[in-house]
N, C-alpha and C positions, 0 to 999 in steps of 0.2 A: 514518312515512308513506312505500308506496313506491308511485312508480308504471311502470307497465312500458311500455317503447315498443319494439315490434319492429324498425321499420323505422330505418337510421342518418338518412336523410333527417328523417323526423318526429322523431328525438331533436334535431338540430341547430334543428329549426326549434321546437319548443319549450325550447331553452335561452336561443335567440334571441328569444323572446318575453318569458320570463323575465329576461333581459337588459335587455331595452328597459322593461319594467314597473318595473322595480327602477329604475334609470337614472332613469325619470320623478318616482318618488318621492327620489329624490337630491336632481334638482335643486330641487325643491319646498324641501328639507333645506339647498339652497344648498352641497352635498355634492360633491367632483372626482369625479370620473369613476371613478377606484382605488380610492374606497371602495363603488361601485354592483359593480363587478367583483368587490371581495371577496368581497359578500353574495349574487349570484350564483354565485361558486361554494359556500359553504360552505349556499346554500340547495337548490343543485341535487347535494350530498354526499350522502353514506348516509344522515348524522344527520338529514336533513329528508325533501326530497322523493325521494333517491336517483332521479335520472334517467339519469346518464351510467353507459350502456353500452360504446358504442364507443371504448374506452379507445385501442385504438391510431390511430384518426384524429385524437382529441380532442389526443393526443400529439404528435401530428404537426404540428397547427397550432399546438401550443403551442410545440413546439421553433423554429418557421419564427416564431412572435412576436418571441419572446424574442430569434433571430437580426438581424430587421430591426429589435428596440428597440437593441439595441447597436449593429448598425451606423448607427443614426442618434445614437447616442453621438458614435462616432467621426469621422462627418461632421463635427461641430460641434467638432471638436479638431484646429483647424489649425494649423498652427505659428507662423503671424504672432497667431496668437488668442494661445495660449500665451505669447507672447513680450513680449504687451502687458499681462500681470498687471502689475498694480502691487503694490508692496512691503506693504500691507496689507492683498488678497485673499490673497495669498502665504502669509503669516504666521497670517493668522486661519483661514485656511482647513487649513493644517499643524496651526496649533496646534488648532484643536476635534474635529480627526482625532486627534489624539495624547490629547487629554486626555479624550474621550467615549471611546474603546478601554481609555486603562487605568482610570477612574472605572467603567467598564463593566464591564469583565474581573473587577474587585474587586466588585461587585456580584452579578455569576453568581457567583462563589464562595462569595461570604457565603448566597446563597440556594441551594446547596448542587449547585449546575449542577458537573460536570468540568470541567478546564483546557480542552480543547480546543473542547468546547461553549459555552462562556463567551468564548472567545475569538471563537468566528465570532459569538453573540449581538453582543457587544460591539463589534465592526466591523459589522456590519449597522444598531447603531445610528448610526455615523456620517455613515450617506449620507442624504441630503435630497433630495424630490423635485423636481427644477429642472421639470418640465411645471408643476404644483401651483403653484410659484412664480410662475415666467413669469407664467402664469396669471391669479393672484391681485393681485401686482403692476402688471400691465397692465391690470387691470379698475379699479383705484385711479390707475391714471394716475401710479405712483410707478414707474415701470420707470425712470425715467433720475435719478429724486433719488439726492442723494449714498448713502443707505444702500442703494437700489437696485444699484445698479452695484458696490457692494462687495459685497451677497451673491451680485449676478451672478458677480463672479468668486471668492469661495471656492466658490462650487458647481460651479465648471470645476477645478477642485482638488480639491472630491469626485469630479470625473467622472475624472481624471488618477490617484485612488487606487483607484476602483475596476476601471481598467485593470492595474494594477501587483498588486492584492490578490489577482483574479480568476489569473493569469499566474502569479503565487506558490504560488494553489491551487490549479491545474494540474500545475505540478510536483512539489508535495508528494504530491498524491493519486498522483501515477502511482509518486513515489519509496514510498508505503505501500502497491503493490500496489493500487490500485482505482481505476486510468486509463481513459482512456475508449477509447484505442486501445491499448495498451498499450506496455512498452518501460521505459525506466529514465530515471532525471531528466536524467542526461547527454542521452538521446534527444532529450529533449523539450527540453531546452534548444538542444541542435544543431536541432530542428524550427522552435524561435521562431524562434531567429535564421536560418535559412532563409526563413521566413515573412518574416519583417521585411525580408528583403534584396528578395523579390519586389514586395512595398510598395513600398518606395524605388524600385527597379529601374521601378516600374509608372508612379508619379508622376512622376518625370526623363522620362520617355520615352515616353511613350503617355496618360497619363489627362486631359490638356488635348487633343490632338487628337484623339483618340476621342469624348468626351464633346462636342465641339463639332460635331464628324459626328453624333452619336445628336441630339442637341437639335434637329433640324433637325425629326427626328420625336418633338414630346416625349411618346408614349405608348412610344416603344422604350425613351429615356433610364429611363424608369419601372423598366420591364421588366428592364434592364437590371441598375439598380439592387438590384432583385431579387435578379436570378441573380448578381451579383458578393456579396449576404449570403451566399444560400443555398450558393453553392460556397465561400467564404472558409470559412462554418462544417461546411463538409463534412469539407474540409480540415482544418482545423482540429480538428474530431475524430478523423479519421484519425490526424493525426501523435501525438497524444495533448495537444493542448493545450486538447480543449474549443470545444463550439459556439459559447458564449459570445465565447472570445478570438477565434475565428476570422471573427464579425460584428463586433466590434471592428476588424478590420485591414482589414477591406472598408471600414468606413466609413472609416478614416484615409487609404484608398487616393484615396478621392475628394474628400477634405479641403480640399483646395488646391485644387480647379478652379472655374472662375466658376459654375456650377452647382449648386452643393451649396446653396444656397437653394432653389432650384427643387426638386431631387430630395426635402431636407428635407420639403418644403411639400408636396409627392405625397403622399409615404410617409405621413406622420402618420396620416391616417385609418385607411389600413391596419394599421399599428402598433397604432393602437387595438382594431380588430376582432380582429386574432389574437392580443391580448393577452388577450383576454377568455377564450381557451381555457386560457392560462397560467392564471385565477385558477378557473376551471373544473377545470380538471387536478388544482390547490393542492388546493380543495375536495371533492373525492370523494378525495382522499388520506388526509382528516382526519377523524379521528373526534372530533364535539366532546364527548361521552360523556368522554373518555380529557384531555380540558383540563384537567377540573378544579384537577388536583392545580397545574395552573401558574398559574391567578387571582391568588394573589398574588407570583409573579415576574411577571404580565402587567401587573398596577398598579404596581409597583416601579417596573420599567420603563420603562412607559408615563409615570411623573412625572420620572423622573429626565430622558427627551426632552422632555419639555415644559416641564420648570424647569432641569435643569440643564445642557441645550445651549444655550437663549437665556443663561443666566447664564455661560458659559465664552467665547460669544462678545462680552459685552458685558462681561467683565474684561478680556480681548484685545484689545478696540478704545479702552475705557478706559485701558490699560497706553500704546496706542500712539499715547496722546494725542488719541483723539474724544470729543465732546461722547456724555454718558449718553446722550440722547434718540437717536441716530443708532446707535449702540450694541446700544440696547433694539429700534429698530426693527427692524435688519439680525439680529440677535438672533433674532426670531422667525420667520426664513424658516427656521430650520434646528430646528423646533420638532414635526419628524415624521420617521418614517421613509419609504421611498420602496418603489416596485418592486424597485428595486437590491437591495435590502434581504434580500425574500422571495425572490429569483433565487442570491443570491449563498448564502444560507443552503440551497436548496434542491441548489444544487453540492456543499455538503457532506453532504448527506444522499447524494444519487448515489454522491457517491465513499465511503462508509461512514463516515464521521468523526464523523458528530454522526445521533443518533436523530431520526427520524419527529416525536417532538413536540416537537422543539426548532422545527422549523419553523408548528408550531402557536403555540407561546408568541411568535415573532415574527412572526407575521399577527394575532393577535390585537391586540400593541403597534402594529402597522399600523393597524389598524380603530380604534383610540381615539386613536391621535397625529394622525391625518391628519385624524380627524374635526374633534377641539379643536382644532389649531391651525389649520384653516380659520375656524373663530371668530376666533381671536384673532389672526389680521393682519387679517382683514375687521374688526374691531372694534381694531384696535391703536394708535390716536391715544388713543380714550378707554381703554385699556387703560394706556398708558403716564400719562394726567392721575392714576389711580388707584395707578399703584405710583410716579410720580415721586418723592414723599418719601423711599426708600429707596434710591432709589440714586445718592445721592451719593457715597457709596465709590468708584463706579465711574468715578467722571470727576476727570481732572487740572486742577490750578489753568491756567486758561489755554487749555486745549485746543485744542494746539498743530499738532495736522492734522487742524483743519477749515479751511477753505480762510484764509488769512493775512490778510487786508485783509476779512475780515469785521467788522460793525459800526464801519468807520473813520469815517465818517459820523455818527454823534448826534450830533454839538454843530455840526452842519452845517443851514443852516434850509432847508424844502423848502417850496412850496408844495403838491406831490402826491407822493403815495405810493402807486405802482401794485404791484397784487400778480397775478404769473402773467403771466411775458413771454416768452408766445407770440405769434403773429403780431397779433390786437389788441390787446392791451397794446401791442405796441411801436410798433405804429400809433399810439396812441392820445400814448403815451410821447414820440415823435419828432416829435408837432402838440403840444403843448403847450411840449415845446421851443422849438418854431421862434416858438411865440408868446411868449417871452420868458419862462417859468414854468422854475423850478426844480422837477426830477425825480428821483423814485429810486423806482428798480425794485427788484422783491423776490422770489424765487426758487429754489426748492429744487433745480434741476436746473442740475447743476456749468455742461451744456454752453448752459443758456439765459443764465445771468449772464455766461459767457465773450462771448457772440454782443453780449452787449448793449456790455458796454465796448467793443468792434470797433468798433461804434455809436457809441462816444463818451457813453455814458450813463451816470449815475453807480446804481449796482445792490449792494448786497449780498446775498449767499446767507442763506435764511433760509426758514421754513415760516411758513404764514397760521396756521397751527393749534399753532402752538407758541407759549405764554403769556411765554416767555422772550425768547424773540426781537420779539414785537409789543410788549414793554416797551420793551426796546431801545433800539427805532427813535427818530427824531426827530418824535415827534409832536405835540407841544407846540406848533410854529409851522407846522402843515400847514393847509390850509386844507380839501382833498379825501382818502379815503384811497377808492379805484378798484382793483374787486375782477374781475380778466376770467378769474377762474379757472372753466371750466366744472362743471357738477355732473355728476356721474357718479351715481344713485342707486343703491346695491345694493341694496333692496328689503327691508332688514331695518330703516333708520331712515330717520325724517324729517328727521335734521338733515342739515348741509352743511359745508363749509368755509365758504360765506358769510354763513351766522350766524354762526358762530365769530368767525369775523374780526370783524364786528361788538360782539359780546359783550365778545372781547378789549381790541379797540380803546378800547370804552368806558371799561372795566374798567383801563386803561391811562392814563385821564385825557384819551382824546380827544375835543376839544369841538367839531370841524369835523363838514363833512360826511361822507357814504357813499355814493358809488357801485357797482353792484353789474352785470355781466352777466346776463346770461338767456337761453335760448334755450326757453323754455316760455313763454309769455303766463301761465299760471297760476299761476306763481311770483307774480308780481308783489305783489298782492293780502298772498303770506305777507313776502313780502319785506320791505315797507314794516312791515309788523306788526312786523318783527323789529329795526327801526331803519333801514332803508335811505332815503333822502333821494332818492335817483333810481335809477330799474331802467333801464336800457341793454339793446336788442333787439338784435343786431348787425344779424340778419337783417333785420328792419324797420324798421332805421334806414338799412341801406344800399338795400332797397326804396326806402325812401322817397326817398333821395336820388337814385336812378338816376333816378325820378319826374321828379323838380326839372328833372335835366337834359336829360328826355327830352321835356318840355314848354317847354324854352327857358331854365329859369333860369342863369344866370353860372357858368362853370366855376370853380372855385378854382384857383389852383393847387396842385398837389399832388406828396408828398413819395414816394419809391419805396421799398418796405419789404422788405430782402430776404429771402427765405421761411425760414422755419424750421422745421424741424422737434417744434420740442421746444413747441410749441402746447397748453398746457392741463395739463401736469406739475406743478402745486402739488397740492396733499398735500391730501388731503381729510379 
């Protein structure tokens, strides 16, 4: 099917349509963003609807994407960030880059790919989309649980290789003759490190007081932001190191200034919009006619990312003494390939090294890794109840770096057992205290259990949705177990963390009550159906009480609770 558009105007403004229609049905699909991108470009390709004409503007804003996706890479790669990995983002993040490159490499060869083709496949499998994560993670309120914050930081360790891979492949392509400025690898190396010295040079000594003169007008800082990709990757091609590196150095240029939140949070949208040209550009590249013969290196592939990446990082964190379950979870963020992925592959096709459909075989593992594993971390509690029996392999007697003084507590008696200690929990935690009750808090999120002993409150690290850990506990002599974990629906299930909890609980031999938060009224009703003993409005309870005192009733005294951040991070 083709169809013809004369005018560049109406081409842009029907890819754009096509965009936003795909987009809609995404999210219906519950589908990120980069996979609606894919399918518009490969729908707006020859193979389909063959739309894009305007090849060199389409060009244009693909290249100026791809520049401001990297430099908001490199934004987010500050040195005080870098410097606060801890020893098992470090490790696991090293180690599932080394061991998905060469389990990779050996793979293209067995499927009959060349050394050098095999080789960029194979590193392209190792990067993981941190937007997709962020994302996903945040939408689950598990952004700050333990296994959150460990894929946060091996994925800053993807971001740190794909700086270094990218730099590598700059030199290489210019040292075989098909650089993008030209010159010899000596050139290009004397080029980086000129680059890099301008960096340095930039941040010592102008990029704090610059950027706090632009912020004054924060539509210039934008701006700005901008023209510091757009000329880094100018540059940057010129000297022969690549548009890519040269938006990389712009972002690191700005790294360290109190701004790069700010600038971050601009750009995104943008980022997004011209990125759309990049999978546009991909797609009329591609003939999907000429795929065929790689369907099965695309399945190949596409299982070995989705079983054998969560499997390399959950032998890794098992080796390094974490609980399975935290393992399996952190596991699954690196259950896809990323943009990085098709960007870095498409650098090798530029520079001659790898054919035309080596970058088709890796869009396509794109389209079905990103798809599936957005299932399966949106579904990844009840994922891990169904493979739990298996992977005991993976976990050390003892599991020695999960946090130390967890579960010290069972043979200690409670009368309550609050789970989710965000600001009401510990509200709630801190008055049951003061009235002579024995408390313990329960908590997935390293920095809310930290906050609480500050408190003086006795807390272990633990998930509501973990069968293992709600055994655990001490609940043989509780009298309440107080659930303030908010629900987050993702609109594919009905259940919750607080039936679980419940279920668990029972399931555990507990014969007390259940407390349960709400912020729906309509819960309530399922609530109680599900075992809960009393549902808690906050909303309407603290209406009601503002009530009390605004018609005269008796102040209490009352306890001051210091704000937290980490409000509502139990695991759903």
């Amino acid at each position: 099917m083709e169809i013809i558009i004369d005018s560049t105007f109406a081409e842009i403004a029907a890819l754009l349509v096509l965009a936003a229609v795909t987009g809609f049905v995404g999210i219906i699909l519950r589908q990120p963003l980069i996979v609606s991108f894919i399918a518009v470009g490969l729908l707006a390709g020859p193979s389909v609807l063959d739309l894009v004409r305007s090849d060199a503007q389409i060009s244009l804003l693909s290249h100026l994407g791809i520049a401001v996706l990297l430099f908001l890479v490199g934004i987010k790669l500050d040195v005080k960030l870098i410097r606060s990995l801890g020893a098992v983002s470090l490790l696991t993040g090293l180690g599932q880059v080394a061991f998905t490159s060469i389990f990779g490499f050996v793979i293209g060869l067995a499927l009959g790919l060349d050394a050098v083709t095999s080789l960029y496949v194979a590193v392209a499998l190792t990067f993981s989309s941190t937007i997709i994560i962020v994302k996903l993670l945040s939408d689950k309120r598990e952004i700050d649980s333990l296994h959150g914050q460990i894929a946060l930081g091996f994925l800053i360790v993807q971001d740190i290789v794909v700086v270094l891979a990218m730099i590598v492949l700059s030199a290489i392509g210019i040292g075989a003759g098909g650089g993008h400025g030209g010159g010899s690898v000596a050139t290009v190396l004397v080029s980086g490190v000129a680059m890099v010295a301008v960096v340095v040079a930039f941040v010592r000594y102008v990029a704090d007081r610059l950027t706090e003169r632009l912020a004054r007008a924060p539509e210039l800082l934008v701006i700005f932001a901008i023209a510091q990709a757009a000329i880094f990757a100018a540059v940057g091609d010129f000297m022969g190191l690549g548009k890519e590196v040269g938006g990389l150095l712009a972002g690191i240029s700005l790294a360290s200034t109190p701004y790069r939140e700010t600038i971050a949070a601009r750009l995104a949208p943008l980022r997004d919009f011209l990125l759309l040209f990049f999978f546009i550009a991909l797609g009329s590249s591609l003939d999907l006619s000429l795929l065929g013969a790689h369907v099965t290196g695309a399945i190949v592939f596409s299982l070995f990312v989705l079983i054998g990446n969560p499997l390399i990082v959950l032998a890794i964190m098992g080796a390094l003494g974490y609980r399975k379950r935290t393992g399996f979870l952190a596991g699954l963020t690196v259950a896809q390939i990323s943009e990085f992925s098709l960007i870095f592959v498409a650098m090798g096709v530029s520079l001659g090294q790898v054919p035309q459909d080596a970058l088709g075989l890796v869009t396509m593992v794109g389209l079905v890794t990103i798809a599936a594993s957005t299932y399966m971390i949106t579904y990844s509690h009840r994922l891990y109840a169904l493979c739990e029996p298996l992977l005991g392999l993976f976990e050390r007697r003892g599991t020695p770096r999960e946090p130390p003084d967890a579960m010290i507590h069972q043979e200690t008696p409670y009368d309550v057992i609050v789970f989710g200690l965000g600001r009401f929990g510990t509200a709630i935690g801190m008055r049951l205290q003061r009235r002579g009750m024995r408390v313990l808090g329960v908590d997935f999120s390293p920095q809310a259990v930290r906050r609480w002993r500050e408190l003086g409150l006795d807390t272990e690290f633990g998930d509501a949705t973990d069968p293992e850990c709600v055994a655990d506990l001490p609940l043989a002599r509780a009298d309440w177990i107080v659930s303030s974990v908010p629900i987050h629906p993702t609109g594919l299930s009905h259940e919750d963390t607080r039936t679980t909890l419940i279920q668990l609980a029972r399931s555990a031999g507990f014969r007390g009550r259940v407390a349960v938060a709400s912020h729906h009224p309509s819960d309530t009703e399922d609530l109680v159906a599900s075992g809960a003993d009393l549902v808690l409005e906050p909303f309407q309870d603290a209406a009601d009480r503002a009530v009390e005192l605004l018609c005269g009733a008796p102040k209490e005294e009352r306890t001051e609770i210091p704000y937290l951040e980490t409000e509502g991070k139990q695991a759903s």
